[in-house]
N, C-alpha and C positions, 0 to 999 in steps of 0.2 A: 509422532512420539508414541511410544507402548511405553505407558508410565514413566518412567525418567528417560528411558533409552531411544534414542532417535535414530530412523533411518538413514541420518546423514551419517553417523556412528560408525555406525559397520560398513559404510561404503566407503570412509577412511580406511574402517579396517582390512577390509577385501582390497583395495586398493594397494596398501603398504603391502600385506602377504604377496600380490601379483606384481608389482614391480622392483621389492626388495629393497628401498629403504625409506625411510620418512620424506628424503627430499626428494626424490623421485617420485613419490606420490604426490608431491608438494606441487612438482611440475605438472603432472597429468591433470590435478584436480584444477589448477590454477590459481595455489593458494602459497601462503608463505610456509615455510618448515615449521616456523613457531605453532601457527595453529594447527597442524598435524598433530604436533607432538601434546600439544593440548588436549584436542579431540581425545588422543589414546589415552592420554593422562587421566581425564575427565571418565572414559569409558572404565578403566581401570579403577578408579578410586567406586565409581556405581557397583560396580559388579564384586568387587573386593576379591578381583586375581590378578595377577600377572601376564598378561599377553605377550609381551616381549623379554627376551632378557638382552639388556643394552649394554653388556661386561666387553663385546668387540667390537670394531670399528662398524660392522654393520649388525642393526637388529635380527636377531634370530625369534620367531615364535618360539613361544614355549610349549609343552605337551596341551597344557588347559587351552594356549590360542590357537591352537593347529583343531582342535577338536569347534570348538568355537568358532573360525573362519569357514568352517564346514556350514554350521548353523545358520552364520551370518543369510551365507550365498542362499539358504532353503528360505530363510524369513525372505530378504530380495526377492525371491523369485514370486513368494508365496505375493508379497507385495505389489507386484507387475500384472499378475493377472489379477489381484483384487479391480486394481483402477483397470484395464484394458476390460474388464465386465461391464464395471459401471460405464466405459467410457462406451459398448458397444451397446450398451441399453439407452444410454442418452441418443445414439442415433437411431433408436426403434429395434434393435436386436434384442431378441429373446433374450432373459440373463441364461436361462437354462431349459436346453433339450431332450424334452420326455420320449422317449421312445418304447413301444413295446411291441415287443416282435412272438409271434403263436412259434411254438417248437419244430412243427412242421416248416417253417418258412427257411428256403437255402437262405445259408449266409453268404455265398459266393458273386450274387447280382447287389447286395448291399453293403460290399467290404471296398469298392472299389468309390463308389459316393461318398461315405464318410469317411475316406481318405480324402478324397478331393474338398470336402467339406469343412474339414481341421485342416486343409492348408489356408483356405479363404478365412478363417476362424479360428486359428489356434487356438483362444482363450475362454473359449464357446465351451461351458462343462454340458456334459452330452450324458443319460442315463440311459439306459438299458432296463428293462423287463423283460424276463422272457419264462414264461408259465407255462402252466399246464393249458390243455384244448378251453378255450372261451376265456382265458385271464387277462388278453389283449382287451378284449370289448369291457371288461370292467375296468380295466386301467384307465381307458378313456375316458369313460363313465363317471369318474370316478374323481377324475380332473386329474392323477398323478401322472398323466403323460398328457401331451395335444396331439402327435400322431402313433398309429399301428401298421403296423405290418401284419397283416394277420390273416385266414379264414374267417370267410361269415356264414353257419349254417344256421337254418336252409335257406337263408337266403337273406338281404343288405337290413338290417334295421329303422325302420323309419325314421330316429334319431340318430342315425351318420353317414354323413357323407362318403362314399366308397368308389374309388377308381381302381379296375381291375389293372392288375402290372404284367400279370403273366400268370400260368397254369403251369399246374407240375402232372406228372402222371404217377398215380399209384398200380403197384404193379401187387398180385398174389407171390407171398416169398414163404419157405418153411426151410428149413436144416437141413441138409443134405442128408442127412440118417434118418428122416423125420422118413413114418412110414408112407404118407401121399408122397412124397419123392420118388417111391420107391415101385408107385403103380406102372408107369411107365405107358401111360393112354391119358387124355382127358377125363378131366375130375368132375365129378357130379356133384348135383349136392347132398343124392345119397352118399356120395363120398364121404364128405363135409360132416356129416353129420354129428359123428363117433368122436369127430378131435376140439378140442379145444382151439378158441382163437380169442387171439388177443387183442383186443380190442383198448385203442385211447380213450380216456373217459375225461370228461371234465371232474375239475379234481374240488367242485364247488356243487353245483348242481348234479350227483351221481345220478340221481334220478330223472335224469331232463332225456331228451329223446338222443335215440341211437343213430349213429349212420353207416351202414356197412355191414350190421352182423347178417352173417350167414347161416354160420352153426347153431346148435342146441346149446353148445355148452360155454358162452363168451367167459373169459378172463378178461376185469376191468383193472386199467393202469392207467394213472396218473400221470407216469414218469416216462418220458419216451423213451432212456437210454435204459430204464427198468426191462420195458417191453422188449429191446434190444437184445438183452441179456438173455432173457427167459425166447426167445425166438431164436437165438443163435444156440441154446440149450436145447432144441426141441420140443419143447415143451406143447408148440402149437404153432398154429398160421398165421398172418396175418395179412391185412394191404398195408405196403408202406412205400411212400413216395420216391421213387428211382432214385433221388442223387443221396439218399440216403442207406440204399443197398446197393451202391452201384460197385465199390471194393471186396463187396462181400460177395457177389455173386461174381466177381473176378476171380475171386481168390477159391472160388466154388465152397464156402462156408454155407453160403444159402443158393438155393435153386426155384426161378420161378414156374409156378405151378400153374398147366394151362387149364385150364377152367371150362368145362363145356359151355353151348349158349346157355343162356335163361340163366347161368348162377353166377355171370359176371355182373356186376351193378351196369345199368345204361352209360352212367358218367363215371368214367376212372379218369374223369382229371380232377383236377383241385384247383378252385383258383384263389388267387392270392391277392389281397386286396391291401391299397393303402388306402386308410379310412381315419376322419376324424369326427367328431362330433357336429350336426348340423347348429352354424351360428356361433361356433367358433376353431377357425380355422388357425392352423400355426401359424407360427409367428416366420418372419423373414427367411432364416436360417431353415424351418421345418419346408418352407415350401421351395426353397432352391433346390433341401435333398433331395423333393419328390420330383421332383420337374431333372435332377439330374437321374436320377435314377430313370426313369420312364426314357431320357434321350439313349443311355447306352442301351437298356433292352430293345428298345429300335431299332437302334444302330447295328444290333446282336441279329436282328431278323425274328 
């Protein structure tokens, strides 16, 4: 019941709208005509409208029931996944899947498991986070998620758990009008020096340690599609992870800049970590994703 109104209600009503007339609903529900026409009667006199108008040999919705049988079918639905939650909590399924995924992280290796994830779980609500540099490890921390997708600098936390998935490579990229573009030799880091680069910053701890800077003159960003902007502007250089300029530098919008020795960082990969909190581990549903996740990157080589 929602205060007078019952779910059996509107499944008359949905019922009559989809097979067109009272006893034809009568038949499918398996119930006599009288109590159909009751049900509606009953539902009509609650609500104080009209749902049908019954002047022809068959009932026609009216404007108010046509809008209403809409409503009906959204309460149902909303209805089906309330119990299909409680019912997959009852068997140990999580009611709800926290996820927080770092900016840097492709979404292309984690679009194809949470498809396969919401078909084994359609009713499984699933959240998303996705921050600035370091908002993953607070999320966790934090309890509003159980797993990350994420970076860990400099290195795994002692309170979480971390399984590397895969590494991405950050490559030197600037503008194609940007004047380093325009040297036409490897770049030094007297090169570097003179330009601005743009650097991610955790958008929490601005003051916490750096990774990456090269130049004298860093620009700090929060926002990665910010930095995006102001990099495809010219404005400065940056490192940013291949599949992330991989169109841009098709399209020759950016061009990567080769870097003599000594001013590349040792490590220009990234790796990319699924990490939860030590002593508490997802729930059912969290550790299928990662365990599927982890078989197609395998699978991928």
């Amino acid at each position: 019941m929602i205060g007078n109104l019952s779910l059996d209600q509107l499944r008359v009503l949905i019922c009559i709208a989809d097979t067109g007339s009272f006893s034809a609903a009568g038949r499918k529900l398996s119930r006599a005509q009288s109590a159909i026409s009751q049900s509606v009667a009953t539902l009509e006199d609650m609500q104080g409208v009209i749902l049908f108008d019954r002047s022809s040999h068959r009932p026609a919705l009216t404007e108010v029931g046509r809008v209403l049988v809409a409503e009906a079918r959204a309460v149902l639905a909303s209805a089906a996944r309330f119990e299909a939650v409680a019912a997959g909590t009852r068997a140990g399924l999580e009611p709800e899947l926290g996820l927080a995924i770092d900016p840097l992280v492709p979404s292309a290796p984690l679009i194809d498991s949470l498809r396969a994830l919401h078909g084994r779980h359609p009713n499984l609500p699933i959240s998303f986070s996705t921050e600035g540099l370091g908002g993953a490890l607070r999320r966790l921390r934090s309890g509003d998620v159980s797993l990350a997708i994420c970076l860990l600098l400099p290195s795994v936390p002692e309170d979480v758990i971390a399984t590397s998935l895969f590494k991405t490579r950050l490559i030197p990229v600037v503008a194609t009008h940007h004047p380093l573009a325009m040297l036409g030799r490897s770049i030094t880091r007297g090169d570097l020096e003179p330009h601005i680069q743009l650097v991610l910053s955790d958008p929490v701890d601005r003051d916490g340690v750096s990774y990456g800077i090269t130049g004298a003159a860093p620009w700090r960003f929060v926002d990665l599609g910010r930095r995006m902007d102001f990099l495809l502007a010219g404005f400065g250089w940056c490192r940013m992870p291949e599949h992330l300029v991989f169109e841009a530098l098709a399209t020759q919008k950016l061009v990567q800049l080769d870097l003599a020795d000594g001013v590349s960082d040792p490590e220009e990969m990234l790796t990319i970590y699924a990490a939860h909190l030590s002593g508490k581990p997802p729930g059912p549903a969290g550790q299928w994703l990662l365990e599927d996740i982890k078989q197609r990157l395998l699978s991928q080589g």
